[in-house]
N, C-alpha and C positions, 0 to 999 in steps of 0.2 A: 789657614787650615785649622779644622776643629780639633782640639785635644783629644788624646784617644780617649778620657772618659765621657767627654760630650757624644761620641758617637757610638759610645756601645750605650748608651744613658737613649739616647738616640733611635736605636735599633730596637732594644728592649720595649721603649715606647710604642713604636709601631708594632710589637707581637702583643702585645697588650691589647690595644684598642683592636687589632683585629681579631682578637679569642684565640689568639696560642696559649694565653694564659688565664685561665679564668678567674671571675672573683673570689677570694677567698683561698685560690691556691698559690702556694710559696714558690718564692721564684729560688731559683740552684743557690748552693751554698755559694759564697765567695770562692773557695777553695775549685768547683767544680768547674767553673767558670774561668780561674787561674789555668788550670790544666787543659783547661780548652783552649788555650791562646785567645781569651778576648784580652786579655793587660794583667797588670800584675797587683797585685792584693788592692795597695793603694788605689789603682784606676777603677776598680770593680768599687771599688766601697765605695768612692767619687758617684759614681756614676750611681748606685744603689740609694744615696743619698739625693741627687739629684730627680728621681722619680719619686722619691720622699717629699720632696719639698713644691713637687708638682704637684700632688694629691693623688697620683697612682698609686703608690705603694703605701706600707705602715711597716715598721719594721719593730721588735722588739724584745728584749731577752726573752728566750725560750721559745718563741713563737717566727724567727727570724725573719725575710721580708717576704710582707706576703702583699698579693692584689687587694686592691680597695674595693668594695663595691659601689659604683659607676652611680646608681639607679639609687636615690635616698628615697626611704623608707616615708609615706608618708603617715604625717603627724596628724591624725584628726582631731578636731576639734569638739563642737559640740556632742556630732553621732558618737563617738567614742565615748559619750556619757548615760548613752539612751539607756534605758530602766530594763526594758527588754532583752539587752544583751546581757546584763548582770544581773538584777532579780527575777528574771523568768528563765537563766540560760546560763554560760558559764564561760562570756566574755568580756574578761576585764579589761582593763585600757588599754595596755601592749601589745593583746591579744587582738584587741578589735583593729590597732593599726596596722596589724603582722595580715590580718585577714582581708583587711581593704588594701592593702600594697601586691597580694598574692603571695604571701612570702610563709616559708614553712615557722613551726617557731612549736619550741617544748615549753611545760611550766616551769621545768625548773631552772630555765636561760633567764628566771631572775629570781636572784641569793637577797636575804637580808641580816641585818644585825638590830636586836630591839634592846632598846635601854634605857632605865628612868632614869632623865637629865634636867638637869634646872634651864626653864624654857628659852630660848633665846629671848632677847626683849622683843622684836619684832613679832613672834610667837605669841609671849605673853601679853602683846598687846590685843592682840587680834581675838585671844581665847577670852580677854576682859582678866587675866590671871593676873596679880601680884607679883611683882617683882621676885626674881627666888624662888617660885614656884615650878614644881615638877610635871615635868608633863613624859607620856612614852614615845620617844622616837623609835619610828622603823626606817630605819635607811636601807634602800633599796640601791642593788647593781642589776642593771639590767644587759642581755648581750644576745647579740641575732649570732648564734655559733659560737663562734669563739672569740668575736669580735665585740666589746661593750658598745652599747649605744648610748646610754643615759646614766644619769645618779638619780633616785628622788626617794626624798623624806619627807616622811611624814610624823606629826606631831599633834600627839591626842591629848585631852585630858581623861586621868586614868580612874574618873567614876565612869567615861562612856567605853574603856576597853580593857579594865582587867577583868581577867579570865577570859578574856575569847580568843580566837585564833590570831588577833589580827598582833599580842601578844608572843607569839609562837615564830621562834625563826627559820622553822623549816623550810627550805627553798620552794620557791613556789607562790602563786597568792593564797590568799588567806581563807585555804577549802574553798568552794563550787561559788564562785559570783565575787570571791576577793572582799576585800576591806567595805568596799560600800555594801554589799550585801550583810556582812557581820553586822557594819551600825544598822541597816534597815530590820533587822530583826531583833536589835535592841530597843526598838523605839525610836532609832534617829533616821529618817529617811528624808537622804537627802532630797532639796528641794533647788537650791540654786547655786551658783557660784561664780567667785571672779578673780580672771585669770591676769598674770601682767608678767610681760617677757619681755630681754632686751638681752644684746649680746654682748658680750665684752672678752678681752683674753684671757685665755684660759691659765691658771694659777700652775704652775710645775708639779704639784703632786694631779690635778686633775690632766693633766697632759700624760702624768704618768699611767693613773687610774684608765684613762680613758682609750691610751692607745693613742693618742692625736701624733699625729704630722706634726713638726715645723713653725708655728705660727698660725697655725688652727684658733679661731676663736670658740667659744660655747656659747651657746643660748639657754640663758637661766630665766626657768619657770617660779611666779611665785602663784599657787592657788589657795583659796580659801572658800571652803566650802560652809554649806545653812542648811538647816531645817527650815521648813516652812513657817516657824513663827523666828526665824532669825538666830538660833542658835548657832556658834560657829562647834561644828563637829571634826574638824580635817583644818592642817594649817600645815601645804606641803610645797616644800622649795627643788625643784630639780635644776639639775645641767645635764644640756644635752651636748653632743656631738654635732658642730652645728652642720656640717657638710651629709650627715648622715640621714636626716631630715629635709620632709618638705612639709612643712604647715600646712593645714587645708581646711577650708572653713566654709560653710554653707548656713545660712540663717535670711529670714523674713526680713526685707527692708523695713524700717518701722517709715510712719508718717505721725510724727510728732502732733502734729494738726489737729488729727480727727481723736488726740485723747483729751483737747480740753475741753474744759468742759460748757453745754449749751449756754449763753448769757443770758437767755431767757428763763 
């Protein structure tokens, strides 16, 4: 016979998957649940824990246990860089994946913090900076609701952004087309870039940060973006939420073949 908190863990499960509870809505206080005769404090948190640790639920001070949403967001790839959405229009990256998932989404469901820091090395390599040298990080919290999805920073060097918005840590991106439209109207328009992700577990403060389950792992973004003659403009490292994501990617098969060149 199953412990009573396997089957109210059990129960609760099945009103989930079939929409007694929806995503994003809190499931009853422990206490309300106590008084309903499902068990007693310990059995209810058992079991509250146990849909934790399935990936149903999140639970977390102040925000108590709430539903996960089922359906991950997907993560665009290249279209989420198209020029059209951000310098012709006022879709920046979150925006464009919140748009192709069908999902509602405000500006300012992402907060940041900018501060002149001496580059990481990995940073300062990439920028061609000197050791010790400062560069602006904007680190970014991003969140569908009230739920985080992502971190990512970014790390400029601060002849290409002081004074502009992308400076500025008002919630939101960085006015009408965000950070890459600021560098396109300084002269830096972006031209290409390269991206590398791989997941690994998630550190205690980002488990904290991010709201994770259990053993949740992230998937950490590292990109670096160019100008057309090679300049690096943008050197940004995120983690995401890896359950919360679906990667999605569409590009031209190449054929290697036909770029070499005639031997006549």
């Amino acid at each position: 016979m199953a412990p009573k908190w396997r089957e109210l863990a059990d129960k609760l499960a099945e009103q989930i998957r079939r929409g007694d509870y929806a995503p994003g809505e809190q499931l009853p206080h422990i206490r309300v649940l106590v008084e309903a005769g499902e068990g007693s404090k310990s059995t209810v948190h058992t079991a509250y824990k146990a849909l934790e640790a399935e990936g149903l639920v999140t639970s977390s001070r102040g925000h108590g246990t709430v539903v996960r949403q089922q359906v991950p967001l997907k993560r665009l790839g290249i279209a989420r860089y198209d020029k059209a959405k951000w310098r012709d229009g006022d879709e920046v990256a979150f925006i464009a994946d919140r748009v192709a998932s069908g999902r509602a989404y405000r500006r300012n469901e992402q907060t940041q913090t900018v501060s002149l820091v001496e580059a990481p090395p990995a940073v300062s390599e990439a920028h061609g900076l000197p050791a010790g040298a400062e560069v602006y990080a904007r680190a970014r919290l991003v969140k569908e609701g009230d739920q985080p999805t992502h971190t990512l920073t970014s790390y400029y060097r601060p002849e290409h952004v002081e004074g502009t918005r992308i400076v500025d840590p008002t919630p939101g991106p960085a006015g009408r087309g965000g950070g890459f439209r600021v560098l396109y109207d300084a002269g830096y328009e972006i031209d290409h870039m390269r991206e590398r992700i791989f997941a690994r577990p998630a550190t205690a403060d980002e488990s904290k940060l991010l709201q994770l389950p259990p053993g949740e792992p992230v998937v950490e973004l590292h990109r670096t973006t160019y100008t057309a003659d090679g300049t690096v403009v943008e050197v940004a490292i995120g983690v995401h939420a890896a359950s919360r994501f679906a990667w999605e990617y569409e590009f031209q098969v190449p054929d290697s073949a036909t770029d070499k060149e005639d031997p006549q």
